[in-house]
N, C-alpha and C positions, 0 to 999 in steps of 0.2 A: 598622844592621841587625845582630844577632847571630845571626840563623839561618844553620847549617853549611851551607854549599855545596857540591855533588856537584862535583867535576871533570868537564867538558866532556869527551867523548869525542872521539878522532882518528877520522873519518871518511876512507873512501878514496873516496869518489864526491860530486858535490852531490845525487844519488837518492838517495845511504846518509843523507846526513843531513837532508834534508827528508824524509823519512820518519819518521826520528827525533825532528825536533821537530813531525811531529803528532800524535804519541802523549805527548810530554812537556810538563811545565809550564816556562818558562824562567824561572819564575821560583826553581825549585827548583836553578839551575845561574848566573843572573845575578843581579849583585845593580843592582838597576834603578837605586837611589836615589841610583848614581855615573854613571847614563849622563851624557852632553851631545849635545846635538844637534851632529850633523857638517853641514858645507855642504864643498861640491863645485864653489868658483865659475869654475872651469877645463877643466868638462866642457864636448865637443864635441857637435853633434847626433847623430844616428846616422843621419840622412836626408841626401842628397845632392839639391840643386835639380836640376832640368834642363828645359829648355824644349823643348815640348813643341806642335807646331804640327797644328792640327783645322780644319773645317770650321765657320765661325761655328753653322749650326744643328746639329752634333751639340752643340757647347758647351751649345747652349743648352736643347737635351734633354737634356743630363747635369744641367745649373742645377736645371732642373725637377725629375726624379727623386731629385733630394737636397736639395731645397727640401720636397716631400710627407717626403720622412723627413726633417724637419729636423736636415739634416747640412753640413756645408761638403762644397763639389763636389769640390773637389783630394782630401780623405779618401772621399767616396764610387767615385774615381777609384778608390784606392789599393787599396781593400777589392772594388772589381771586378777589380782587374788580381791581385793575389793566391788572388781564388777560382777564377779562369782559371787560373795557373799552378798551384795545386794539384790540378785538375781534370787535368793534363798526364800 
């Protein structure tokens, strides 16, 4: 690639510069045809297990209601207990 590349700005925020690159092209600032794919095979989850004891029938009306939005129940769990605590 011979096209002149702009110098990357110092950003003071991660708002200052995602702002930044959605108004800019990157590829006017990156030259892409040296990236490499990076792997991470050391990352931890970010979720913590925990056991978590109910009533077989509400279990199995939570099954249900995340069976009609076919979703796994432990995620339709998660996305109820978070819309609870935003709701706080």
């Amino acid at each position: 690639m011979n096209k002149k590349l702009k110098p990357v700005p110092k950003f003071h925020s991660e708002a200052e510069e995602r702002k930044f690159w959605e108004t800019h092209d990157t590829t006017d600032y990156v030259d892409w045809s040296q990236a490499r794919r990076a792997r991470f095979p050391n990352l931890k989850l970010s979720t913590t297990t925990i056991s978590l004891r109910m009533p077989q029938g509400t279990l199995d009306r939570i099954k249900v209601a995340a069976n009609r939005r076919d979703v796994p129940y432990q995620s339709l769990i998660k996305v109820w207990l978070e819309e609870k605590l935003d709701a706080e």
